[in-house]
Every structure is written in C-alpha cells, then in structure tokens.
N, C-alpha and C positions, 0 to 999 in steps of 0.2 A: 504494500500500500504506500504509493508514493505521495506526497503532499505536496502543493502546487508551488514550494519554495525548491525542492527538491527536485522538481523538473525544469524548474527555470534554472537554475546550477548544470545541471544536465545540459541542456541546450547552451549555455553560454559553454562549457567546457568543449563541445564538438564543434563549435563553432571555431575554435583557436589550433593551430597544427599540433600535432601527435608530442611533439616533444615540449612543448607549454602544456599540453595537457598532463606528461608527466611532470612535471615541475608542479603543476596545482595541486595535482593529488600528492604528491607529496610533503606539501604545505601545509596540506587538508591532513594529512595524518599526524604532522605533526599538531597540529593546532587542537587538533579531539582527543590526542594523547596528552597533552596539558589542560583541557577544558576535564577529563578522566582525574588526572592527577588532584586540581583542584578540587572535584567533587567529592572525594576520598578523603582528601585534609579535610573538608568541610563536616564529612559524618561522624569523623574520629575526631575533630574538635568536637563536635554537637555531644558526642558519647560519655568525654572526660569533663562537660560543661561543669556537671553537679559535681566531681573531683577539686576539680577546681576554684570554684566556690567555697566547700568546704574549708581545703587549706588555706585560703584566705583570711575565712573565719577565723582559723586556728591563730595565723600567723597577727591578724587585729589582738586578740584575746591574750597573747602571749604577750604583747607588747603595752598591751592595757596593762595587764598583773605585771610587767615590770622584768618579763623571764625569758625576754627575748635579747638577743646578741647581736651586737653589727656582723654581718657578713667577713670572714675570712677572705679575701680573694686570692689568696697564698696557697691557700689549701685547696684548690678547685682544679 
C-alpha cells in the first residue's frame, strides 16, 4: 500500500538517470537509519524517564539533609 507521498518520490526518483538514482537511495538509507537511531534513543529515554526522576529526587533530598558531596572529577 503505497501513499501518494511515496509515489510522488517514486516518480521524481525515475525521472533522474540511474546513477542519481543511486546516490538518492542511498541518502535515503542513510537518513531512515538515523530517523531509526533517533527513535530508539527516544523509547529508551521515555523507558528510564521515571529512573531518572527518581535519582533526582534522591540527589534534591540528599543535598537538603546536608549528605551530599561535591563531585570528584578525579575519580571519574
């Protein structure tokens, strides 16, 4: 089931000689293999959101009661 963006790309793509057309498609996969990549960060940030939060919590709460440490950056 093609959608009418999807054939307008089609038709512009045959309309340009065989070796622009590789060049596209290869542009084209790079560009859906980072539009992939991003949507993957995007579920595995969305997954750790409430983690994250939490330690935040933690790290406000720590530093209210007074039992929290500047950062090492020596030790890292």
């Amino acid at each position: 089931m093609s959608s009418t963006s999807i054939v307008t790309a089609i038709k512009m793509l045959e309309a340009l000689p065989e070796s622009l057309q590789r060049q596209v498609v290869e542009h084209l996969r790079e560009y859906i293999a980072d539009l992939e990549d991003e949507l993957r960060w995007d579920m595995l940030f969305e997954k750790t959101q409430p983690q994250l939060i939490a330690a935040a919590r933690r790290a406000k709460e720590k530093i209210a009661e007074g039992k929290a440490e500047p950062m090492d950056y020596e030790r890292l």
